[in-house]
C-alpha positions as CSV (number, residue, x, y, z in Angstrom):
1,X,-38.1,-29.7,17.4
2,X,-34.5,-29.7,16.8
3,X,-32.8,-27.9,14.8
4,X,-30.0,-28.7,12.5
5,X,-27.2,-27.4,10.7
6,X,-26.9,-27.3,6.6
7,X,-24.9,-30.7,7.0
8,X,-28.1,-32.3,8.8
9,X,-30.4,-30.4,6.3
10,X,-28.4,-32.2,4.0
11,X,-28.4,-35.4,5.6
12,X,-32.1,-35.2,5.9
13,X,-32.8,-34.8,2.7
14,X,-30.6,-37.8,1.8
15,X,-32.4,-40.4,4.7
16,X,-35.8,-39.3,2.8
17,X,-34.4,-39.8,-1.0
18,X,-33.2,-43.6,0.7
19,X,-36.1,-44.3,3.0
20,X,-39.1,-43.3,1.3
21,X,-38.1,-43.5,-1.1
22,X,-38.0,-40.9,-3.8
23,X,-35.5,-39.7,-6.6
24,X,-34.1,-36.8,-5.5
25,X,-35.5,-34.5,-8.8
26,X,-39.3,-35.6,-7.0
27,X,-38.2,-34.4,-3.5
28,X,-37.3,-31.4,-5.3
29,X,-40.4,-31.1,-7.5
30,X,-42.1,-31.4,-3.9
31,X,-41.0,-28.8,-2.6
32,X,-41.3,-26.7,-5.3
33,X,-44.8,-27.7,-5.6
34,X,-45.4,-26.5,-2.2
35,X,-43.9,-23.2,-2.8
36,X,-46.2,-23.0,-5.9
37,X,-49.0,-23.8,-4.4
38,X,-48.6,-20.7,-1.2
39,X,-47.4,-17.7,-3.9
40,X,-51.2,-18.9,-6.2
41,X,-53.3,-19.5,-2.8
42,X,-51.8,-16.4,-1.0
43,X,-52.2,-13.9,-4.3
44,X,-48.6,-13.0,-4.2
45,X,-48.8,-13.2,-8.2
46,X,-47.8,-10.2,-9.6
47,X,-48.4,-8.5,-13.5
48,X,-44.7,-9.9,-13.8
49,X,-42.7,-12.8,-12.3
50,X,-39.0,-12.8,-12.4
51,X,-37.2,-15.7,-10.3
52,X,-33.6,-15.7,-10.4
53,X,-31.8,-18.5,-10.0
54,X,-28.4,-20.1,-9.2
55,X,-26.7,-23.5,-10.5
56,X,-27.1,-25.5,-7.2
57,X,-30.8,-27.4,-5.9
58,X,-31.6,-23.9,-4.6
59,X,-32.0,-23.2,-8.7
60,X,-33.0,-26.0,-9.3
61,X,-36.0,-25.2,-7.2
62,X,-36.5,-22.2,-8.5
63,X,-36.8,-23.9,-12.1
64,X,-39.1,-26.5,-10.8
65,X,-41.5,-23.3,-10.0
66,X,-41.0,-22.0,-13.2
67,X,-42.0,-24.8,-14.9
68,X,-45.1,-25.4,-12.3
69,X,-46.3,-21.6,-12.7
70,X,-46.3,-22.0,-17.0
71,X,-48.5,-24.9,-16.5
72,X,-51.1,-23.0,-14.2
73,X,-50.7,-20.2,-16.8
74,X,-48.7,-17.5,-15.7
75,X,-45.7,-16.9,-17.7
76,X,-42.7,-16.1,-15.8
77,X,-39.2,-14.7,-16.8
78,X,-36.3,-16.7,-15.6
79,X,-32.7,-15.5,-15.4
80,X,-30.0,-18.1,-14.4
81,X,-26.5,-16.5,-12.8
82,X,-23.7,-17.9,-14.8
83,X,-21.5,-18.2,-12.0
84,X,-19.3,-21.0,-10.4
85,X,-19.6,-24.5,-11.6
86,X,-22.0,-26.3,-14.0
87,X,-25.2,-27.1,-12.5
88,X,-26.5,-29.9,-10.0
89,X,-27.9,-32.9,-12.1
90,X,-31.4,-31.8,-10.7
91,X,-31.0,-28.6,-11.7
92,X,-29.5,-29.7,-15.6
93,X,-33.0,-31.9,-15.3
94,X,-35.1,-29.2,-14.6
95,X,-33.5,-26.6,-17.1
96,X,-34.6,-29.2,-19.7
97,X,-37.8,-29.2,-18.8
98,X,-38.0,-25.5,-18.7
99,X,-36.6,-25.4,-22.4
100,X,-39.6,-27.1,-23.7
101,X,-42.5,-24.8,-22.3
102,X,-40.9,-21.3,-22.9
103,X,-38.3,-19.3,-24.4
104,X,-38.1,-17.0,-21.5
105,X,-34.7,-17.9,-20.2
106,X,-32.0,-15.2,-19.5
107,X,-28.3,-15.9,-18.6
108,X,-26.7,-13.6,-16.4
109,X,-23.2,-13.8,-17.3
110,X,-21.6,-10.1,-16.8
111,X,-23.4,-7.0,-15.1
112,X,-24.7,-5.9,-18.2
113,X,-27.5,-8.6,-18.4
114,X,-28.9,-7.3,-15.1
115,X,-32.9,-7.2,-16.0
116,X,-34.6,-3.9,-14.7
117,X,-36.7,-4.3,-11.9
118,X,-39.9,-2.4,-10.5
119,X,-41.6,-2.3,-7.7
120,X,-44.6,-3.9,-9.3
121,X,-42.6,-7.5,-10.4
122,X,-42.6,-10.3,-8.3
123,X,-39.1,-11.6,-7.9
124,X,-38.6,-14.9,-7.0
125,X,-35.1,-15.6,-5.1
126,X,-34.0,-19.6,-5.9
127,X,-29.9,-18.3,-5.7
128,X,-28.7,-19.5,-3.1
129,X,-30.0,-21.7,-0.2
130,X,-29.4,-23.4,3.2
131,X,-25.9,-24.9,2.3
132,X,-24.0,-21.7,1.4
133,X,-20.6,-21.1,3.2
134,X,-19.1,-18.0,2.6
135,X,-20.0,-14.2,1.6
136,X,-21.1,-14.0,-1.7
137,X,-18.9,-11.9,-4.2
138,X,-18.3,-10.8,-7.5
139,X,-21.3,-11.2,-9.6
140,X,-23.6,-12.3,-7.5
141,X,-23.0,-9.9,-5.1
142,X,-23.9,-7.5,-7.6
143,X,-26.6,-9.0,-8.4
144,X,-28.0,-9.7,-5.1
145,X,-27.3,-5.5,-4.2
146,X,-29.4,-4.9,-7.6
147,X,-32.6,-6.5,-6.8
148,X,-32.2,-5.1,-3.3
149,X,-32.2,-1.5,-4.6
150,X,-35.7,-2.2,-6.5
151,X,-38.1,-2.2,-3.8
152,X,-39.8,-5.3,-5.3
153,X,-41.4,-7.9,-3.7
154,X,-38.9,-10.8,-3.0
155,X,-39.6,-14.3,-2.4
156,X,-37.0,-16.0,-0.8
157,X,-36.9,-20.0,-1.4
158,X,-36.0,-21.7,1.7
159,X,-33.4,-19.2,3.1
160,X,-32.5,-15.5,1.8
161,X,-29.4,-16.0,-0.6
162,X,-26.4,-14.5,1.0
163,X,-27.6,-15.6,4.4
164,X,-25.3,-18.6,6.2
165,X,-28.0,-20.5,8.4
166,X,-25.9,-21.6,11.4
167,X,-23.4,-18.5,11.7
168,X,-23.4,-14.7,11.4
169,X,-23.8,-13.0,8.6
170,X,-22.9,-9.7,9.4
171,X,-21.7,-7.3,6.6
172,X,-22.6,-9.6,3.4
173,X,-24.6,-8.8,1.1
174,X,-28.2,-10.4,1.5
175,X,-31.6,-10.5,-0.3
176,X,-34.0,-8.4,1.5
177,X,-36.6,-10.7,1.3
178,X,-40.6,-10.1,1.5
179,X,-41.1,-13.6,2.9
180,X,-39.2,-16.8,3.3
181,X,-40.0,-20.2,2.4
182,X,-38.6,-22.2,4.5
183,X,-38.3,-26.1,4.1
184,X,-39.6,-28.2,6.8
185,X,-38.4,-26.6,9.9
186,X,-37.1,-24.0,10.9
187,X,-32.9,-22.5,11.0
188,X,-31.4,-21.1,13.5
189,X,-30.7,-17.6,11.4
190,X,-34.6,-17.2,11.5
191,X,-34.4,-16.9,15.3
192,X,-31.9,-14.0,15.7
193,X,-32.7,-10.0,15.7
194,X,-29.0,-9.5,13.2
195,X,-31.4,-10.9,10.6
196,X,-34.9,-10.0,11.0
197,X,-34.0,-7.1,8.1
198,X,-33.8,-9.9,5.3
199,X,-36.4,-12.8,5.9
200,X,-39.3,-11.2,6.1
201,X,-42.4,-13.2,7.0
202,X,-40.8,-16.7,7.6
203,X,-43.6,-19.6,6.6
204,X,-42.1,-23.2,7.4
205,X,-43.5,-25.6,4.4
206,X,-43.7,-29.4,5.6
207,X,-42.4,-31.1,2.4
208,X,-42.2,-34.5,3.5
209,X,-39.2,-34.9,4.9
210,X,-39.2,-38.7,6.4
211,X,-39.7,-37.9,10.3
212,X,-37.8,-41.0,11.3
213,X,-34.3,-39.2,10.8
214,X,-35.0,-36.6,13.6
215,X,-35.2,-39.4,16.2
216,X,-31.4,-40.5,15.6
217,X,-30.0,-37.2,15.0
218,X,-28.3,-35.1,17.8
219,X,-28.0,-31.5,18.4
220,X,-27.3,-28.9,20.8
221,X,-30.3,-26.6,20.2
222,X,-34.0,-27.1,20.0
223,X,-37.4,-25.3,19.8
224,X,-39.7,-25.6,22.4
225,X,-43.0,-27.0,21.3
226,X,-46.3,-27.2,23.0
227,X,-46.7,-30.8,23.7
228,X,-43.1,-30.9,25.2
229,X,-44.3,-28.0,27.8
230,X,-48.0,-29.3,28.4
231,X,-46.1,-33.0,29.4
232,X,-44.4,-30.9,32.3
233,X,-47.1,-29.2,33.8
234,X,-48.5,-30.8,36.8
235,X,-52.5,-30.8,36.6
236,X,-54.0,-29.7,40.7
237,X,-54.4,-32.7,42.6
238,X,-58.3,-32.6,44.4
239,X,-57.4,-32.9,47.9
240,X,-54.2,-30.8,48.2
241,X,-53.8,-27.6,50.1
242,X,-51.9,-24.5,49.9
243,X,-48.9,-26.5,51.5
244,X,-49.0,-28.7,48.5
245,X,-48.1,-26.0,46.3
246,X,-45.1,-24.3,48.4
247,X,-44.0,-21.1,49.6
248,X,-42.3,-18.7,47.6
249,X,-40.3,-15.4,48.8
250,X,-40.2,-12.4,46.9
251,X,-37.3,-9.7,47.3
252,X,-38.2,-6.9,45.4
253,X,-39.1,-3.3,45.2
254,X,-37.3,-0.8,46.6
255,X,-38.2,3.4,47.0
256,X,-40.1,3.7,43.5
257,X,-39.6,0.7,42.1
258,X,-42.7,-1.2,44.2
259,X,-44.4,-1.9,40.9
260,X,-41.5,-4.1,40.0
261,X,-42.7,-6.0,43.4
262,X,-46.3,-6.3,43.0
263,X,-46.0,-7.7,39.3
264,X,-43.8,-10.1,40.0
265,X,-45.9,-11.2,43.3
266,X,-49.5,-10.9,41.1
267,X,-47.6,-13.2,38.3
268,X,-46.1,-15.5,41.0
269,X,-49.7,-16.2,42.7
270,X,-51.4,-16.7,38.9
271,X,-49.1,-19.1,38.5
272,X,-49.9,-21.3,41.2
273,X,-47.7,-21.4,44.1
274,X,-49.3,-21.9,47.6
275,X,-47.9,-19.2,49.8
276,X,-46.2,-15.8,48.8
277,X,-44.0,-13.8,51.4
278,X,-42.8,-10.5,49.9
279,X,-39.3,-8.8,51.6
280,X,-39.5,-5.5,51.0
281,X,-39.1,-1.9,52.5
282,X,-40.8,-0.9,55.3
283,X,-42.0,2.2,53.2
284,X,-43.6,-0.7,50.7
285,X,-45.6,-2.5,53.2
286,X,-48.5,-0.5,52.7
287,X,-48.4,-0.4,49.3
288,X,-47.4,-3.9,48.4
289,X,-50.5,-5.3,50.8
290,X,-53.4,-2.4,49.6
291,X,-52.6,-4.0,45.9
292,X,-51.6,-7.6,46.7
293,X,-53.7,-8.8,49.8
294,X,-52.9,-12.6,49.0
295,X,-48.9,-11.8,49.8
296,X,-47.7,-12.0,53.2
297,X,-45.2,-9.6,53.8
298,X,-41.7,-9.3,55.9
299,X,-39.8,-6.1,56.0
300,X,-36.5,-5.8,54.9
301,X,-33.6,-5.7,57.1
302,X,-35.4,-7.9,59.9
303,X,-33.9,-11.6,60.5
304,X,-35.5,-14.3,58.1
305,X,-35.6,-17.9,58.3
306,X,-34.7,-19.0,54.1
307,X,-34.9,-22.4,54.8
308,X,-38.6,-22.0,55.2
309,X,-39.3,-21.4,51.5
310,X,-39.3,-23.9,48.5
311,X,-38.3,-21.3,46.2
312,X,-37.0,-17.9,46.1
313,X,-36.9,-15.1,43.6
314,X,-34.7,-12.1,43.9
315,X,-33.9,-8.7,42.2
316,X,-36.7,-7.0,40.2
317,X,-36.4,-3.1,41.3
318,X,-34.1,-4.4,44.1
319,X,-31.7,-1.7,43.1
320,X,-27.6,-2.3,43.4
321,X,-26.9,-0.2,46.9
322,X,-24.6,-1.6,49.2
323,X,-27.5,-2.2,51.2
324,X,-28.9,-4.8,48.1
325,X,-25.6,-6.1,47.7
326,X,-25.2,-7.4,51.3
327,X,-28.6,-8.9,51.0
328,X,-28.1,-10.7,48.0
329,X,-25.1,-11.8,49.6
330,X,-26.4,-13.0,53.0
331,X,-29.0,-14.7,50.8
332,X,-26.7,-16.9,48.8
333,X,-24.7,-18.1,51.9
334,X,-27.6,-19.0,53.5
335,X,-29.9,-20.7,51.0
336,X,-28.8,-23.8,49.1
337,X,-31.8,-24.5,46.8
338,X,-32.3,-23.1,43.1
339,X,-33.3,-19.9,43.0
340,X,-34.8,-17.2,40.5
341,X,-32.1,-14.1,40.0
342,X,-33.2,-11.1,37.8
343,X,-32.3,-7.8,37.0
344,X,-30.6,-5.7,39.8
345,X,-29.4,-9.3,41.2
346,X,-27.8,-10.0,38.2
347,X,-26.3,-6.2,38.2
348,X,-24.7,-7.2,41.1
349,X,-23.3,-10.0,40.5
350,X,-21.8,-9.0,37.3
351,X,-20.1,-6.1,39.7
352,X,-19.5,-8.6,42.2
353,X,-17.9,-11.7,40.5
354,X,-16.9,-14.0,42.9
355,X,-20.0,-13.9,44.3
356,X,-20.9,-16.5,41.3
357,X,-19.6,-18.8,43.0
358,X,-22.0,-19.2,46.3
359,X,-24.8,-19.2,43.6
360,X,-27.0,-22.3,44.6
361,X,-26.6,-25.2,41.7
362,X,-29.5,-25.2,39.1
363,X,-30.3,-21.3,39.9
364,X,-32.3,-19.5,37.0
365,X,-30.4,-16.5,35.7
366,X,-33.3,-14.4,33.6
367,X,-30.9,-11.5,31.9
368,X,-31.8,-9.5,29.1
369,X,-29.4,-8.9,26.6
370,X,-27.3,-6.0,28.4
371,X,-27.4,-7.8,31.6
372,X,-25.8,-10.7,29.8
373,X,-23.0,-8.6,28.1
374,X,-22.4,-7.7,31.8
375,X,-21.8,-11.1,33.3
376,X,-20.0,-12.4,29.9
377,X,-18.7,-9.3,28.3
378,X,-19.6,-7.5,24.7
379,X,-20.9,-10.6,22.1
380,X,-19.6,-10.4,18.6
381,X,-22.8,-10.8,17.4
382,X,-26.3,-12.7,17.9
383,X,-24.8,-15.6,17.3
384,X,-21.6,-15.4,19.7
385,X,-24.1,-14.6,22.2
386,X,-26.0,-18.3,22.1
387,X,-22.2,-19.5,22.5
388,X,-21.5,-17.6,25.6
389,X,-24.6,-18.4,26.9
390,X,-24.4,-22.3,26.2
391,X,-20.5,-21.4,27.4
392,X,-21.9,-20.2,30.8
393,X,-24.0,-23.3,31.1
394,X,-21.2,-25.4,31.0
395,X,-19.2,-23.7,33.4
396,X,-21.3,-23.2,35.9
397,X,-24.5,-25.0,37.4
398,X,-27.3,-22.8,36.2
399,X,-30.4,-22.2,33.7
400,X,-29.9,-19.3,31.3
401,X,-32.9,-17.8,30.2
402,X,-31.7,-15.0,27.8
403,X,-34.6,-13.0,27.0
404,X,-35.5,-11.8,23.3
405,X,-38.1,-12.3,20.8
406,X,-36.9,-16.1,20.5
407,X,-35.7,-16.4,24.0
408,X,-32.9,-19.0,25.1
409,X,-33.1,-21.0,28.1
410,X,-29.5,-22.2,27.8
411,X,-28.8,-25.8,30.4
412,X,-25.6,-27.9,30.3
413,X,-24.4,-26.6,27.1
414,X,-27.7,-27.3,25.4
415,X,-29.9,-24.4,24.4
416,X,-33.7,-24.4,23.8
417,X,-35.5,-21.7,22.0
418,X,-39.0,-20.1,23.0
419,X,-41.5,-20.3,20.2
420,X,-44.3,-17.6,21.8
421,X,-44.5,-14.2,22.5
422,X,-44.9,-10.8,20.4
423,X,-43.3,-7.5,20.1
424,X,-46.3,-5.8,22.7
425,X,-44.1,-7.9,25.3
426,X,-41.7,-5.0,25.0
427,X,-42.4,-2.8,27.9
428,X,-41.4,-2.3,31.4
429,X,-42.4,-4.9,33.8
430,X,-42.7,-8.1,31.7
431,X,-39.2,-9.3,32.8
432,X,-40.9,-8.9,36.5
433,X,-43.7,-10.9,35.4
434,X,-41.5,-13.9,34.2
435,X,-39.4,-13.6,37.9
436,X,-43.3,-14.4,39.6
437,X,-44.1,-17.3,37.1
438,X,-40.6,-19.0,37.6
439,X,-40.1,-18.9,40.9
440,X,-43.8,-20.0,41.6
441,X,-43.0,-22.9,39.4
442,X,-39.8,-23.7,41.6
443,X,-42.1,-23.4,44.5
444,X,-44.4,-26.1,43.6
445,X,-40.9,-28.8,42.6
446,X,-41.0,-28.0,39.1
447,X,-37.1,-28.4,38.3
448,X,-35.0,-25.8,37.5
449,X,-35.5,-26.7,33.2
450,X,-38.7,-27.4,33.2
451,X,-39.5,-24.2,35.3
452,X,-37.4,-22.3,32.7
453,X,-39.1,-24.5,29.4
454,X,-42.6,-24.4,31.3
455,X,-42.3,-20.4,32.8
456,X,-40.7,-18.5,29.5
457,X,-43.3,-20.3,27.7
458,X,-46.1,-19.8,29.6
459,X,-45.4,-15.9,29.7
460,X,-45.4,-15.7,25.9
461,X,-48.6,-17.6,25.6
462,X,-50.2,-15.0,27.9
463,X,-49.0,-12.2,26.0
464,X,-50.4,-13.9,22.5
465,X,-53.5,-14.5,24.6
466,X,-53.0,-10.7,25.6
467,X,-53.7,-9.8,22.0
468,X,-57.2,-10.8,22.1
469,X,-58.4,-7.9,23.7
470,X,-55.0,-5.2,23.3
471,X,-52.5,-4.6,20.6
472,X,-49.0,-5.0,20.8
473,X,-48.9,-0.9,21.7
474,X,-51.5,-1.3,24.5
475,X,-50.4,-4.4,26.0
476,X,-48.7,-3.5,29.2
477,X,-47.5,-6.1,31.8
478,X,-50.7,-6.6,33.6
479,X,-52.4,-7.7,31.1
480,X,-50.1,-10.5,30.7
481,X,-50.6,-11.3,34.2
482,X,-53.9,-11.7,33.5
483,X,-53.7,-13.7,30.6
484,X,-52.1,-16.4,32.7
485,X,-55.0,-18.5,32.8
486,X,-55.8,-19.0,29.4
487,X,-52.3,-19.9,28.7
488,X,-52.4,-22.6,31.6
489,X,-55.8,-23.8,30.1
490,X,-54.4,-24.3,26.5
491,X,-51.2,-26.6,28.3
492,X,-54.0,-28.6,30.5
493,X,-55.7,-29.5,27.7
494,X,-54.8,-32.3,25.2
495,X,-51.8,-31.3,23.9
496,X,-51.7,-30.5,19.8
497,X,-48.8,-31.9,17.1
498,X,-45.8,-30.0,17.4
């Protein structure tokens, strides 16, 4: 699913008024209908309604509602900001409309028109929406900072007024919303933690939007679906063998950090490669084979053959001696294919620059966000970051996968956004887990993207599947691990609508 910047939205909306077709005022009666429809069917209706609107189709939206809630008999108060230019020709239409079932209609035109607000009203917020361009000011800055310091519940239609959709929007002034209704995808400033304190609950309402546009539109950033991950995963063939699957190496663990090893060997063997070789210390070899007996094991510091693997994965609890350093070292100048690099890998290269460039074409990089600020330097912001890391992918031959709640797999200056996972994945460990599920995917001659597409999503399906049996505070790493195989079940099987 792609998504699209406020001119797109815009462009979108303006295929479907042509193609459909509809007048624009029934596209926006619509959508309004649908946002009607979820506040009555959810019970979000409160003793009293107040929607605030602006003069643009964001208003004009919220009007439409208005008019929609007095005909199912509720009898909402509506206050229109008097600010900027006359209003859109579907929001005039609307405002007619309104006129003839109630008298309920307040102009905001100075401060002193503010309505009070408690934190029993429902407020509506139809003020501003997708196609807003700079900080708001002035009045409706006030007014925005008013219904903020109420403590009611807020509505948002379509995106939280104040909020830019395709840029930061660090230090304005924003609607703290309760939820969003969003129209029929999507926008990018849902999928970044800067925001997460002003849309609420996001709910995506399909409106209708003619489907046909998407397929001629370009853009640099998409969200992952199911069906585009279940078409890259390769169902077991019946008379293949453990050679069929490849043979993946391991280096990991180091003097209390051989947990790190072992979750990243379990997850790498759940996720289907054919043989596992673990390097690690000599002190680990007991440990690593008492808790992983399906890992063969070779002890760090003896001579190794790297041209014997299909895939290799290197750094989780590695740690950044000199002794890790030369080892990451030797292993770039010695191995040419794609390979997994994680955590203390990562530390070292960022200490180590020129090293990037003896990186094997098509590697996987799998930093969280401080080990990304260390390879790139400090990001502005959320969105600065998704620059540097599309940046990075055009620079240099390798997969980003930049961990967070939505994470980014960034690939030739495109970027592609996860769409599972939860908040219990937030413990220590699940970064090791992802290192075991890609490189048992490179193993087995998944590419480098569709490892990263296939892996990152796999390892939030697990942890959703996690949550049938832990919450987010108990869910620990493990029980990711073992989750794998309902999350490789649900891709296996038919594959559902995006």
């Amino acid at each position: 699913m792609k998504l699209l910047s406020p001119q797109q939205i815009h462009e979108w909306d303006a295929y479907t008024i042509a193609n459909e077709p509809i007048a624009s005022i029934g596209l926006m009666e619509r959508a309004a209908r649908k946002c009607t429809d979820f506040i009555i069917e959810e019970n979000f209706i409160k003793t009293t309604i107040k929607i605030f609107c602006g003069k643009g189709n964001n208003g004009g939206d919220g009007l439409a509602i208005a008019c929609q809630l007095i005909e199912a008999g509720y009898t909402p108060l509506v206050y229109i900001l008097e600010f900027g230019a006359k209003g859109t020709d579907d929001f005039q239409a609307n405002l007619h409309r309104l006129h003839q079932l109630t008298t309920s209609i307040h102009f905001i035109q100075a401060k002193e028109f503010f309505p009070g607000i408690n934190e029993q009203d429902l407020i509506i917020d139809a003020l501003y929406g997708s196609g807003l361009n700079r900080p708001l000011k002035e009045l409706s800055e006030q007014l925005v900072n008013h219904i903020n310091q109420s403590a009611a519940w807020v509505i948002s239609i379509d995106v939280p007024s104040g909020m830019f959709i395709d840029k930061t929007s660090k230090g304005n002034s924003i609607i703290k919303a309760s939820y969003t209704l969003t129209f029929q995808s999507l926008k990018l400033c849902f999928l970044v933690a800067e925001n997460a304190d002003f849309f609420g609950v996001v709910k995506v309402l399909d409106i209708g939007l003619h489907p046909s546009f998407l397929q001629n539109i370009n853009t640099d950033l998409e969200l992952v679906t199911q069906e585009q991950v279940s078409s890259c995963i390769k169902p077991r063939k019946p008379f293949s063998h453990k050679g069929t699957y490849g043979h993946a190496l391991l280096i990991a663990g180091n003097k209390g950090k051989m947990g790190a090893a072992i979750l990243a060997a379990r997850a790498c063997l759940r996720s289907g490669t054919g043989l596992l070789t673990m390097n690690i210390p000599d002190d680990g070899l007991n440990i690593l084979q008492t808790a992983v007996p399906e890992a063969m094991c070779a002890i760090r510091g003896d001579a190794i053959d790297y041209s014997k693997f299909s895939a290799i994965g290197i750094g989780p609890g590695l740690g950044t001696t000199e002794e890790s350093k030369k080892l990451l070292e030797n292993l770039l100048e010695n191995y040419s294919e794609p390979m997994v690099l994680d955590a203390d890998a990562l530390n070292i290269l960022s200490a180590n620059r020129e090293m990037l460039n003896i990186v094997s074409a098509g590697s996987v990089f799998t930093p969280h966000p401080k080990e990304f600020e260390r390879l790139t330097g400090a990001a502005e912001d959320n969105f600065n970051r998704i620059a540097l890391a599309l940046q990075l992918s055009l620079t240099h031959p390798f997969v980003i996968v930049l961990k967070g709640h939505y994470t980014l797999i960034a690939y030739q200056g495109k970027g592609y956004f996860n769409t599972t996972g939860n908040p219990g994945m937030a413990k220590g460990g699940s970064g090791d887990v992802l290192t075991g599920i890609l490189t048992a995917l490179l193993s087995q001659g998944y590419s480098p993207l569709q490892a990263a597409l296939s892996g990152v999503y796999l390892h939030g399906l697990a942890a959703d599947h996690a949550l049938i049996n832990q919450s987010m505070e108990t869910m620990i790493a493990t029980d990711i691990i073992e989750s794998l195989g309902a999350a490789f079940y649900d891709l296996l099987k038919e594959p559902s609508n995006p």
